[in-house]
C-alpha positions as CSV (number, residue, x, y, z in Angstrom):
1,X,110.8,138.1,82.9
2,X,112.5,138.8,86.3
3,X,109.1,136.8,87.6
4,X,109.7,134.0,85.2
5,X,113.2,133.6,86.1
6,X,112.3,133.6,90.3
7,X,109.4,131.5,90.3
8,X,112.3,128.7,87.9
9,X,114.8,129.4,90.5
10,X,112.7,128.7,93.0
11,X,111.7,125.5,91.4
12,X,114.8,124.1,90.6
13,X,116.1,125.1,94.7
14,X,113.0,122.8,95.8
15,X,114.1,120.5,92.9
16,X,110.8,120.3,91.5
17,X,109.6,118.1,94.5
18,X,112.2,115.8,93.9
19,X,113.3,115.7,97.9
20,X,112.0,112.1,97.7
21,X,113.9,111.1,94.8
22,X,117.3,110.1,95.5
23,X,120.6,109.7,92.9
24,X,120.3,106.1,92.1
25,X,122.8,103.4,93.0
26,X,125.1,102.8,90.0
27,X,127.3,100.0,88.6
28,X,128.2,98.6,85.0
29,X,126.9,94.7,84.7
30,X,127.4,92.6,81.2
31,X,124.2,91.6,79.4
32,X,125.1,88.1,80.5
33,X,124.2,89.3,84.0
34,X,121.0,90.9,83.5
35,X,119.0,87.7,84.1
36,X,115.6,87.3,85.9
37,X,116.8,87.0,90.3
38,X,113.9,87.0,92.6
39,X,110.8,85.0,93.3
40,X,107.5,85.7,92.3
41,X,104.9,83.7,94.2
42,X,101.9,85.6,93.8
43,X,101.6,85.6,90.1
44,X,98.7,84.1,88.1
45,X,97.7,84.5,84.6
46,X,94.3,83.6,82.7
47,X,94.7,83.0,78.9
48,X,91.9,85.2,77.3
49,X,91.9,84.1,73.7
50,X,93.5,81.7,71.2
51,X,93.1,83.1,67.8
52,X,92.7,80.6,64.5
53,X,96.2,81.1,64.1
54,X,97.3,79.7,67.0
55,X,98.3,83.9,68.3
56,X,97.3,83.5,72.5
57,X,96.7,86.6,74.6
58,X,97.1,85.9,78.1
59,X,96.8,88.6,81.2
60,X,99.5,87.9,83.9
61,X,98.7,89.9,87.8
62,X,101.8,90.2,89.6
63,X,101.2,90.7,93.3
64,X,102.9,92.5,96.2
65,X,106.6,90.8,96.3
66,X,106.6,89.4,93.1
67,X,110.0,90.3,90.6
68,X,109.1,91.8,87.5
69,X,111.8,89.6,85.5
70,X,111.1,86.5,87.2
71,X,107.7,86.2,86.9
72,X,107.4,87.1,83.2
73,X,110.1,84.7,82.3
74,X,108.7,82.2,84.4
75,X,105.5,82.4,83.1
76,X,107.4,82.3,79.6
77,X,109.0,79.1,79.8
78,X,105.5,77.2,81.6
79,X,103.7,78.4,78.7
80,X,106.7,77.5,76.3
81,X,106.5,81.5,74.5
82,X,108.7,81.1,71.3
83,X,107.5,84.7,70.5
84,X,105.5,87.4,72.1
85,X,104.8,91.2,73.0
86,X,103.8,92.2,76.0
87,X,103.1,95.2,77.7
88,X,102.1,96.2,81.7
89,X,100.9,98.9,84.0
90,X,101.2,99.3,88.1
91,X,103.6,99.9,90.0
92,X,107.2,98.8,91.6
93,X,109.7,98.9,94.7
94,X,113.7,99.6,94.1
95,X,113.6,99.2,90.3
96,X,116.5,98.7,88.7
97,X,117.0,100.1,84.8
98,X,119.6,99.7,82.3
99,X,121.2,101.9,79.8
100,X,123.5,99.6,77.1
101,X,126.9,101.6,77.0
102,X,128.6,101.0,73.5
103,X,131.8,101.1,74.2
104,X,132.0,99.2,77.7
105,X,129.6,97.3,75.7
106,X,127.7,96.8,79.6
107,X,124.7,98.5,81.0
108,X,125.3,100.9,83.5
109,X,122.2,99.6,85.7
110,X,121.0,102.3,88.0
111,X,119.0,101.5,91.2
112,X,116.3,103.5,92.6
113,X,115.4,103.0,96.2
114,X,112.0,103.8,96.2
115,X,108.2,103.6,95.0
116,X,107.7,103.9,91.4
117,X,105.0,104.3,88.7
118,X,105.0,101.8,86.3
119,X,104.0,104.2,83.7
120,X,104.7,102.1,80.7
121,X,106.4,98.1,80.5
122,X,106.9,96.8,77.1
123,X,108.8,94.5,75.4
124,X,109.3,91.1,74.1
125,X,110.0,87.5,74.8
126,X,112.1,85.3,72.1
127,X,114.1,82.6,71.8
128,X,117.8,82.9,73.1
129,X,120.9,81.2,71.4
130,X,120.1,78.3,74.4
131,X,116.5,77.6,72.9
132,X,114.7,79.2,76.2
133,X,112.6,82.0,76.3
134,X,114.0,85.1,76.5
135,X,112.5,88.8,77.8
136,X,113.7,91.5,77.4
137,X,111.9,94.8,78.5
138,X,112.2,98.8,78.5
139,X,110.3,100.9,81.6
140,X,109.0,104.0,81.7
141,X,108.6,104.7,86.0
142,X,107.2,107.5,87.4
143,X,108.6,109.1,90.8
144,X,106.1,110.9,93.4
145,X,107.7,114.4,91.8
146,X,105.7,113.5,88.4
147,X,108.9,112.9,86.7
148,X,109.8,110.1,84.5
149,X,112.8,107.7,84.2
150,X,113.5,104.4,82.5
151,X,115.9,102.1,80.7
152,X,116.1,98.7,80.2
153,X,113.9,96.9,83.4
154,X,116.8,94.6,84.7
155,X,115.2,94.6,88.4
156,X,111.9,95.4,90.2
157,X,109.7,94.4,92.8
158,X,105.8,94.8,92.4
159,X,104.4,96.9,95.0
160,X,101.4,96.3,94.9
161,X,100.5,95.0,91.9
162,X,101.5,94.7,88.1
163,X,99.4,94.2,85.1
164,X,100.8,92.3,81.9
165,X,99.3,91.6,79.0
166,X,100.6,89.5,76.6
167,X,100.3,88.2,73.1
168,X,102.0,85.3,72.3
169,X,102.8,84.1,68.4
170,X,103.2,80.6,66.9
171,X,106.1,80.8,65.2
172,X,109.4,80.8,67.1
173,X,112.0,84.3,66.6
174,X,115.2,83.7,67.7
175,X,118.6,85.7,68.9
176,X,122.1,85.1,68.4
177,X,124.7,85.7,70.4
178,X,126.6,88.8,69.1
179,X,129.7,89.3,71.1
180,X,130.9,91.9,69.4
181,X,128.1,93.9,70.1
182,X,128.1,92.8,73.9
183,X,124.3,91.1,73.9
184,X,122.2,88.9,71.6
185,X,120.6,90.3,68.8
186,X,117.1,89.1,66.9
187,X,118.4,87.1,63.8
188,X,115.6,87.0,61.5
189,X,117.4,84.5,59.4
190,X,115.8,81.8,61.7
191,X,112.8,79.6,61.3
């Protein structure tokens, strides 16, 4: 047991390999706030399949530079998405994530400075209360350490490249805006 308790102590002095992982910036932004900034001039995407229902599945690359938000949303409203999934793989610079705080009803968005593993993207893209598509996505990253973080993805820039795949649906989902709540929700009642 003493062995057991050395080699963790040892571990958590070295933090696991975490020397390259730094505390991430923090501040507290409204949902309002957490919209696509960036450019995204490298992307392309090749539609793979329409399906008899009119359900498209397209594959978007993101390439060294690109934002994450931007380029999703951008390829969004060009192929006029009412409704979709999507979900990516590769990897990102500086990512910023998101955790909704209830009762400042704001995410505290956390910034890491560095290289990332874009373990796991997913999310969707809907129509907000303004008729536009809307995405909205959760991360899973991976840090050189093998440890994992996430949140909401409100910021990140590929490095070197992104993979997204996404299905895209016929009929239109919208949200509402829920201010009490502090972001828009899905309102099924909607056709």
């Amino acid at each position: 047991m003493a062995a057991l308790t050395l080699v963790l102590t040892a571990l958590g002095s070295q933090g696991c390999g975490s020397s390259r992982h730094h505390a991430p910036d923090v501040r507290y932004i409204a949902a309002s706030e957490a919209k696509p900034h960036g450019e995204a001039p490298h992307a392309e995407f090749r539609l793979v399949s329409t399906e008899a229902d009119g359900t498209r599945n397209f594959v978007l690359v993101l390439g060294d530079g690109d934002e994450v938000a931007t380029a999703i949303n951008d390829f969004a409203r060009e192929q006029k998405i009412v409704d979709a999934r999507l979900q990516a793989i590769g990897a990102v610079r500086d990512p910023e994530v998101g955790w909704f705080d209830l009762e400042r009803k704001q995410y505290k968005a956390m910034t890491f400075r560095e290289q990332l593993e874009m373990l796991s993207l997913s999310g969707d893209i809907v129509l907000g209360p303004d008729g536009k598509p809307v995405v909205h996505m959760h991360a899973v990253l991976g840090t050189s350490s093998g440890r994992a973080l996430g949140g909401h993805l409100l910021h990140a820039i590929t490095s070197p490249t992104l993979e997204v795949y996404v299905t895209a649906f016929p009929e239109p989902v919208h949200k509402r805006a829920a201010p009490e709540k502090g972001v828009d929700l899905i309102d099924l009642s909607q056709h």
